[in-house]
Legacy VTK file of the C-alpha trace (Angstrom):
# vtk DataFile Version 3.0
C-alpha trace
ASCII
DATASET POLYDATA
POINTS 417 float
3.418 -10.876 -28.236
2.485 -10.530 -32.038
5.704 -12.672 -32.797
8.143 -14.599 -30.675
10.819 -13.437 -33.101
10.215 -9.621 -32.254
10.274 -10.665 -28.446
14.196 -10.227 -28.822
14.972 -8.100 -31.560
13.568 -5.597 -29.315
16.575 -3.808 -27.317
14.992 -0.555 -25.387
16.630 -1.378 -22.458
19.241 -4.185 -22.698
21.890 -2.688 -20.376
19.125 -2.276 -17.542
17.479 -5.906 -18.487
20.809 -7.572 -18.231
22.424 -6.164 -15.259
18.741 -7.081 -13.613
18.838 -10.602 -14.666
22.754 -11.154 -13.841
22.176 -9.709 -10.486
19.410 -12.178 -10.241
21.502 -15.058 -10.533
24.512 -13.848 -8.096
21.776 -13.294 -5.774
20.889 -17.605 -5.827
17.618 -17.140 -7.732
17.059 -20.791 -9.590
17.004 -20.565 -12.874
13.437 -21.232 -13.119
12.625 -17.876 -11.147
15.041 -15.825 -13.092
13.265 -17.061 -16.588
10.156 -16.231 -15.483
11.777 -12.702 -14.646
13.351 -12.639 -17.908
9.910 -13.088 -20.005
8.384 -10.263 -17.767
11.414 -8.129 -18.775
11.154 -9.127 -22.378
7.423 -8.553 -23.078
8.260 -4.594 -21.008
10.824 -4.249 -23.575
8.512 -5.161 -26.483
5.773 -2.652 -24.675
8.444 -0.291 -24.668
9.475 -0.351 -28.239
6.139 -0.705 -29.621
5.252 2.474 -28.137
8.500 4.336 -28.960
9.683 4.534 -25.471
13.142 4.840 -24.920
13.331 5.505 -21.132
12.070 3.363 -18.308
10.390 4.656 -15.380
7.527 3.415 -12.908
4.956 5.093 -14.416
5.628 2.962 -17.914
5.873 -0.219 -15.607
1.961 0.608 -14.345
1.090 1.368 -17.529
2.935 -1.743 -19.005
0.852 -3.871 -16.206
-2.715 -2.530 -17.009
-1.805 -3.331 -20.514
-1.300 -6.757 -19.733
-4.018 -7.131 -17.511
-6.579 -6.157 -19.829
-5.192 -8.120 -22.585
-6.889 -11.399 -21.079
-3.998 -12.991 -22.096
-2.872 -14.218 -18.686
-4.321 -16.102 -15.484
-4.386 -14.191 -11.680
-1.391 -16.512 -10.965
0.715 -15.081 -13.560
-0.267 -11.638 -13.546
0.768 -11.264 -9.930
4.294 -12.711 -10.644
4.009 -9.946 -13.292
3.396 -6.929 -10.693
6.102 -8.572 -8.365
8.907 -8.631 -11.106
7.812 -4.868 -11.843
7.943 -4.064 -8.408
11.614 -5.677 -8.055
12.805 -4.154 -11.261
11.720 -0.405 -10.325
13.525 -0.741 -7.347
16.494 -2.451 -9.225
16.425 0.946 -11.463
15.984 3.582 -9.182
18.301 2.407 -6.211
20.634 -0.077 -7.802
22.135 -3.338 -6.872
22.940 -2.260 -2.970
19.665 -1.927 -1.994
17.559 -4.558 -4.067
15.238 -6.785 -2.297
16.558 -9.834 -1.729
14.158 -12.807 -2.069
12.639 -13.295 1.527
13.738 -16.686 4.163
11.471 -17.306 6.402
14.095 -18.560 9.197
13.595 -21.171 11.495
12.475 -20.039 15.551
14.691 -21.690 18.020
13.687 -25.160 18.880
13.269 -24.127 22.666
11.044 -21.185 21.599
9.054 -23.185 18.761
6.109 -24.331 20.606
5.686 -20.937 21.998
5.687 -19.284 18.992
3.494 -21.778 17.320
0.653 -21.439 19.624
1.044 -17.278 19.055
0.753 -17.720 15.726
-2.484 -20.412 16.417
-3.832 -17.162 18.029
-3.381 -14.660 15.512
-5.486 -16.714 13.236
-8.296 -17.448 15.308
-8.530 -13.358 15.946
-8.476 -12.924 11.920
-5.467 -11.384 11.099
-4.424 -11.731 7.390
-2.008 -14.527 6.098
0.335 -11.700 4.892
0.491 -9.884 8.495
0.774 -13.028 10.162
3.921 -14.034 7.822
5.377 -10.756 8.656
5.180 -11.186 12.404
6.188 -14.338 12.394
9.736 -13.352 10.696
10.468 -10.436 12.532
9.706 -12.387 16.224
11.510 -15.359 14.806
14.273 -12.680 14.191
14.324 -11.742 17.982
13.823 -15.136 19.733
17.151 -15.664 17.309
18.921 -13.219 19.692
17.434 -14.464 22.300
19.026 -17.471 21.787
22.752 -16.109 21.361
22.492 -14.615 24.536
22.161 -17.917 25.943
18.086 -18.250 26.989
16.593 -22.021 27.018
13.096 -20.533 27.852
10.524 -18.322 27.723
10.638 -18.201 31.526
13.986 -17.253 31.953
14.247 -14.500 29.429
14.817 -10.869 32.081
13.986 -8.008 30.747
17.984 -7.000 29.765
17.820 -9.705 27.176
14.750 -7.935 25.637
16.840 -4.312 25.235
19.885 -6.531 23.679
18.195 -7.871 21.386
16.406 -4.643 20.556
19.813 -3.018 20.304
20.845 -5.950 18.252
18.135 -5.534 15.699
18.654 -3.927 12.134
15.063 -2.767 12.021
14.398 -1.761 15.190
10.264 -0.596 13.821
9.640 -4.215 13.437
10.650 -5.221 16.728
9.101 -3.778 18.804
5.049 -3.966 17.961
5.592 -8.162 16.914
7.782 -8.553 19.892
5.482 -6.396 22.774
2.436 -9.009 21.186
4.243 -12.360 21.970
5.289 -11.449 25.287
1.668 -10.130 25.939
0.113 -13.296 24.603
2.223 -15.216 26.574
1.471 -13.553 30.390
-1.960 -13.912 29.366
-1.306 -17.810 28.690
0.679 -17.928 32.155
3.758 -19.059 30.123
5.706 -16.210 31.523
4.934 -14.698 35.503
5.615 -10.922 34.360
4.074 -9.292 31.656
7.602 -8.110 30.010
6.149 -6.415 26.596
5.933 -3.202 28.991
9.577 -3.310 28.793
10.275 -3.525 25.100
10.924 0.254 23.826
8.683 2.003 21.293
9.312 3.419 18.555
7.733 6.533 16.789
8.040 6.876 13.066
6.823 9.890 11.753
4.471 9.387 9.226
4.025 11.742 6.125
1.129 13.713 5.459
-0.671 11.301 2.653
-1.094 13.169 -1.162
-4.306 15.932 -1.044
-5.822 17.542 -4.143
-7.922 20.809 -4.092
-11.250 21.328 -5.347
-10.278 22.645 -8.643
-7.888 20.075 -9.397
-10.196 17.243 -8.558
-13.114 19.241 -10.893
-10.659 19.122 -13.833
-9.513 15.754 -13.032
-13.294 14.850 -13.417
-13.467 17.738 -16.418
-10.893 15.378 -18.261
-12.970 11.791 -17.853
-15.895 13.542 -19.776
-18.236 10.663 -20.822
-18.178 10.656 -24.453
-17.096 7.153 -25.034
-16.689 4.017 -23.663
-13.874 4.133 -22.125
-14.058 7.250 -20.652
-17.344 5.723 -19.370
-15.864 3.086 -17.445
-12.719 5.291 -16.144
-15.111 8.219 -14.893
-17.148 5.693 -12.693
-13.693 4.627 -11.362
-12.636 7.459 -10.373
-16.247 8.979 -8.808
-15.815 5.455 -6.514
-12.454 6.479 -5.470
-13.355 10.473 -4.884
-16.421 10.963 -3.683
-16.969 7.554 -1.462
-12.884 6.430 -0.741
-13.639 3.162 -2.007
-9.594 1.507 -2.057
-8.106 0.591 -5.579
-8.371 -3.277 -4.435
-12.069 -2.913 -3.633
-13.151 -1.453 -6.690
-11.322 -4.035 -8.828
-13.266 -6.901 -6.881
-16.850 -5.139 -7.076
-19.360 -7.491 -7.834
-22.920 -6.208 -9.752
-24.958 -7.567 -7.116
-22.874 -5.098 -4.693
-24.987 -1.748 -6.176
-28.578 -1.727 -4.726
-29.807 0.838 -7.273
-32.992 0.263 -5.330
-31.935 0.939 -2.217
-29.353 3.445 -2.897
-26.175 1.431 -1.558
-23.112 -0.342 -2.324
-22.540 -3.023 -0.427
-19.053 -5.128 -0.174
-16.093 -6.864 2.502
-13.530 -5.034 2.508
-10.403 -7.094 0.987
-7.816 -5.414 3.385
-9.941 -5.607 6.610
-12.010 -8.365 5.641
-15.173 -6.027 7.113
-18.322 -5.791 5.589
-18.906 -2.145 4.160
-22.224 -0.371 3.507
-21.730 3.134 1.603
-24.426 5.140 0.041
-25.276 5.467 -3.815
-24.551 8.773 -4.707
-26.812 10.169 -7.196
-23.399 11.237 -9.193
-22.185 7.947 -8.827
-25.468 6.023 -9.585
-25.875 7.856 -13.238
-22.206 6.773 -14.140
-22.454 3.652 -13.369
-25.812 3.336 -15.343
-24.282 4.811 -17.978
-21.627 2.157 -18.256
-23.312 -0.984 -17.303
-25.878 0.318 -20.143
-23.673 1.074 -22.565
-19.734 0.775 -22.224
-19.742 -3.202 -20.319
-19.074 -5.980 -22.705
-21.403 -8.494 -22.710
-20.281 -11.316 -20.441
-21.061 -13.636 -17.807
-18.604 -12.165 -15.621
-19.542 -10.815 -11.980
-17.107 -8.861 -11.831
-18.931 -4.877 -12.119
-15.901 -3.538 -13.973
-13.850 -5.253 -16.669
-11.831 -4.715 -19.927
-12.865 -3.096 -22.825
-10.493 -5.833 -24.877
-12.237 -9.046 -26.252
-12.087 -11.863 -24.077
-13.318 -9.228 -21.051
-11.521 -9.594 -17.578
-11.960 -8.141 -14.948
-9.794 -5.364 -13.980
-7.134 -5.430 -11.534
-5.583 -3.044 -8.755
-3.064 -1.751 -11.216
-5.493 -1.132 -13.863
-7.386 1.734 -11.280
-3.894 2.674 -10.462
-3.119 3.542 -14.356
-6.395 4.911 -14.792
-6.063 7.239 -12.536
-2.813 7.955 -13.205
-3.081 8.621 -16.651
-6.000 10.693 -16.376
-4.166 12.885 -13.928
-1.299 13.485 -16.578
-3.955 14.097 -19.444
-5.369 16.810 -16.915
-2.464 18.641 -16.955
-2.900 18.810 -13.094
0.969 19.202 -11.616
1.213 16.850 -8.753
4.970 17.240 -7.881
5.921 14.826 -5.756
2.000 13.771 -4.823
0.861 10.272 -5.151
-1.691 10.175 -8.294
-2.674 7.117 -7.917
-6.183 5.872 -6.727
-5.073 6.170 -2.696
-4.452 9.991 -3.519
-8.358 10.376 -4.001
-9.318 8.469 -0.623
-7.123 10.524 0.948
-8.228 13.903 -0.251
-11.765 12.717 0.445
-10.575 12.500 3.744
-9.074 15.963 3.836
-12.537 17.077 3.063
-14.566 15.269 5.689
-12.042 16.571 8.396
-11.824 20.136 6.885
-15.424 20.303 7.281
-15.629 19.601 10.624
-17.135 16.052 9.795
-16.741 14.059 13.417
-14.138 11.600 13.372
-16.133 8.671 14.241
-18.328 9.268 10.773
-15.078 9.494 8.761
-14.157 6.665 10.114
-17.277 4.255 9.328
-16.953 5.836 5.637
-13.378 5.201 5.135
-14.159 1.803 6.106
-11.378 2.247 9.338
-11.363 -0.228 12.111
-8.515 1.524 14.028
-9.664 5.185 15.111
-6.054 6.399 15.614
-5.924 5.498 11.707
-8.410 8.462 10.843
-6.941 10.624 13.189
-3.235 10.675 10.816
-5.603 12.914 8.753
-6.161 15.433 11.294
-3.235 16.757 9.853
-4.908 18.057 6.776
-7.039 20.373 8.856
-4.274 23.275 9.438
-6.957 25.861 10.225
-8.494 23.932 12.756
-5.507 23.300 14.033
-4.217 27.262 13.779
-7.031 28.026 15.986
-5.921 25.940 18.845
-2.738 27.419 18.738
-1.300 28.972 21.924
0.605 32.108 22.326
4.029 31.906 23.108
4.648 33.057 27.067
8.248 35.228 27.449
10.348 33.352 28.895
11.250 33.950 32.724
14.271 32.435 35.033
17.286 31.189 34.177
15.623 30.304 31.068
15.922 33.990 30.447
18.776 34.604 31.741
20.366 32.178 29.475
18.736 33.358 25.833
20.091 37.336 26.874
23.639 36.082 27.585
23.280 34.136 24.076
21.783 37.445 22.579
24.744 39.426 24.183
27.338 36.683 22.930
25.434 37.054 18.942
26.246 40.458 19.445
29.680 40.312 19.950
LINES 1 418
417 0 1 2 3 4 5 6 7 8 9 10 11 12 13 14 15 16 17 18 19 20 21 22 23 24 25 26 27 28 29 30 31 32 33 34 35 36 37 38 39 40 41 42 43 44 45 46 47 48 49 50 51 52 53 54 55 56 57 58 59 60 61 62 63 64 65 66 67 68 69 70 71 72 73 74 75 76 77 78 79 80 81 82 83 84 85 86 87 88 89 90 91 92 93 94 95 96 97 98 99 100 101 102 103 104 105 106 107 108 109 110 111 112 113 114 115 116 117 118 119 120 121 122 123 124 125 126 127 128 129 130 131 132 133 134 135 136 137 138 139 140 141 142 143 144 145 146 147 148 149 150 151 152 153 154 155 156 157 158 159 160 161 162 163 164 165 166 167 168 169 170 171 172 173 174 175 176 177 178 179 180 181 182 183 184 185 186 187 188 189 190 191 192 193 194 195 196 197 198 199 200 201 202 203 204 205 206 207 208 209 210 211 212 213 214 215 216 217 218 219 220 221 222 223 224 225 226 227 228 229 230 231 232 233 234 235 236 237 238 239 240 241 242 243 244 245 246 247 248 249 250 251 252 253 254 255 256 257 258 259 260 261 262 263 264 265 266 267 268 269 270 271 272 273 274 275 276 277 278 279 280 281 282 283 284 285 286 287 288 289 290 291 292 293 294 295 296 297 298 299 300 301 302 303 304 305 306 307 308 309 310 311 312 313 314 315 316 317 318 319 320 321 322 323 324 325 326 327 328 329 330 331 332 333 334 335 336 337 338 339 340 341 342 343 344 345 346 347 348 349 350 351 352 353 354 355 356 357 358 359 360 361 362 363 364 365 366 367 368 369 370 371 372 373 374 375 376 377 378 379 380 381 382 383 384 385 386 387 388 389 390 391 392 393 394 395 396 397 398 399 400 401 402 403 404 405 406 407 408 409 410 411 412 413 414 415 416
């Protein structure tokens, strides 16, 4: 902030700011948490202001978060608390009070189920899985041994599988029951704590998941029309983007390339993945390889930084996930490009990369490996893209015979009447 005294005469959005932070409070948040809230709030409202904006929405809370990250103003530390107050406060604004997420408890697993679930837990982290997934598992099966409990089971060996379907019944959120729940019960046939393996009988259930944000051809040449490389900036955001289009490189991933990752030598970019934690190998594009040349060259401050991209604002940083969210963001707007109710964020371009590989016929397996996928039924959610592949296995109708017949003329007959 250019003064501490203009950190409060600025009033954009004082209604919103103070129904946010008094809903804060009557929701138990100490009052160290809701300060720290309240400084992220006031420095948006300065953003705001300084800018002339006089209406909040998510896109100015992206845009307000790449501004801060490139500032160099802050540590990692506090520019995650940053993106987490953001996050709260959009969803503060757009749903209200009713709906807000409340700050999460990680309960407690009954003291006759504890040792069980510990050792679970033991073996999710010797098989890899990430400190955030195993978190989440561990609430939602503490949330279901919790039922468990009520119903009056001591032990793992005498839960039957009618105590599973209560508690599934019981559940608010029946989607994250079932896949943490079916895992324990597994793990635990497998460890002979249990004699029947009982995750058969937990029920499934199928969410149907929306077809991800695609972009055609033209719209992705004009996105790349509108990142022309005439100055520095424009030099750093067009590599960006080329990453994200023509190789599906994730938002995270590009934030956290290192220089040593491009092998102009030997034509590669090479990095770990940070959601998978895999190793990925993709091939330097000869697109790709001149932008990036022409940025490290020319448009990358001078520092000692790994980091392959950073900000353009003195001290350099290195850029964050947000940052190649408003980048590409913004440059979609400038474009002029109408994207409805698409995503136009950096995710938007892996997926339409996708769309490509499957439209043109590209074997699943390939689009896989470049994607960077270690589930295959995670590729194969984009088979959806190719509708003319898809048109082409369609089957004709046959007329219906029977009583099935019978049935649709009597309904004809009845429309009639």
């Amino acid at each position: 902030m250019r003064t501490g005294r203009k950190l409060f005469e600025a009033k954009v959005i004082p209604k919103e700011k103070e129904g946010f932070i008094q809903y804060l409070r009557g929701m138990g948040y100490t009052e160290g948490g809701v300060l720290h809230y309240k400084r992220t709030i006031n420095r948006l409202d300065v953003f705001m202001f300084e800018r002339g904006l006089t209406r909040y929405s998510g896109e100015v809370g992206e845009s307000f978060l790449a501004v801060e990250a490139e500032s160099g103003k802050h540590t990692a530390e506090v520019l995650q608390r940053m993106e987490c107050c953001i996050r709260r406060f959009d969803c503060f604004m757009d749903c209200g009070p009713d709906v807000f997420v409340r700050p999460r408890v990680m309960r407690e697993a009954p003291p006759q189920f504890a040792e069980g679930l510990a050792n679970y837990i033991d073996n999710m982290r010797k098989r890899g899985l990430h400190e955030t997934t195993i978190k989440m598992q561990y609430d939602n099966i503490t949330r279901a041994l919790l039922s468990l409990a009520e119903s009056g089971v001591q032990s793992f060996s005498e839960v039957k599988p009618e105590h599973i379907y209560n508690a599934f019944e019981k559940s608010s959120g029946k989607c994250n029951f079932s896949t943490p729940v079916r895992g324990l019960l597994r793990y635990l046939y497998k460890a002979g704590t249990i004699a029947y393996d009982y995750s058969e009988f937990v029920p499934a259930v199928r969410i149907a998941r929306p077809i991800p944000s695609v972009y055609t051809e033209d719209e992705t040449s004009r996105l790349l029309r509108c990142v022309e490389q005439d100055d520095l900036t424009r030099r750093r955001n067009g590599a960006i983007i080329l990453l994200a289009l023509r190789l599906g490189i994730r938002s995270g991933d590009i934030a956290n390339l290192k220089i040593e990752d491009v092998d102009f030598s030997g034509k590669e970019i090479r990095f770990v993945q940070e959601k998978t934690s895999f190793p990925q190998r993709l091939e330097l594009l000869p697109e790709i390889e001149d932008a990036l040349l022409s940025y490290i060259s020319t448009a990358r401050p001078k520092s000692s930084l790994p980091n392959l991209f950073l900000s353009l604002n003195v001290p350099a940083r290195a850029i964050t996930r947000s940052s190649v969210y408003w980048i590409v963001s913004s440059r979609f707007k400038k474009s002029g490009i109408n994207t409805g109710d698409r995503s136009k964020g950096g995710h938007s371009l892996r997926t339409t990369l996708a769309s490509e590989l499957v439209t043109e016929k590209v074997p699943y397996d390939a689009v896989r490996r470049i994607l960077g996928h270690e589930d295959p039924a995670t590729t194969g959610h984009y088979v959806k893209f190719d509708v003319e592949s898809l048109r082409s296995c369609s089957l004709e109708i046959p007329k219906a015979t029977g009583n099935l017949a019978t049935y649709i003329q009597e309904r004809q007959r009845g429309g009639a009447k």
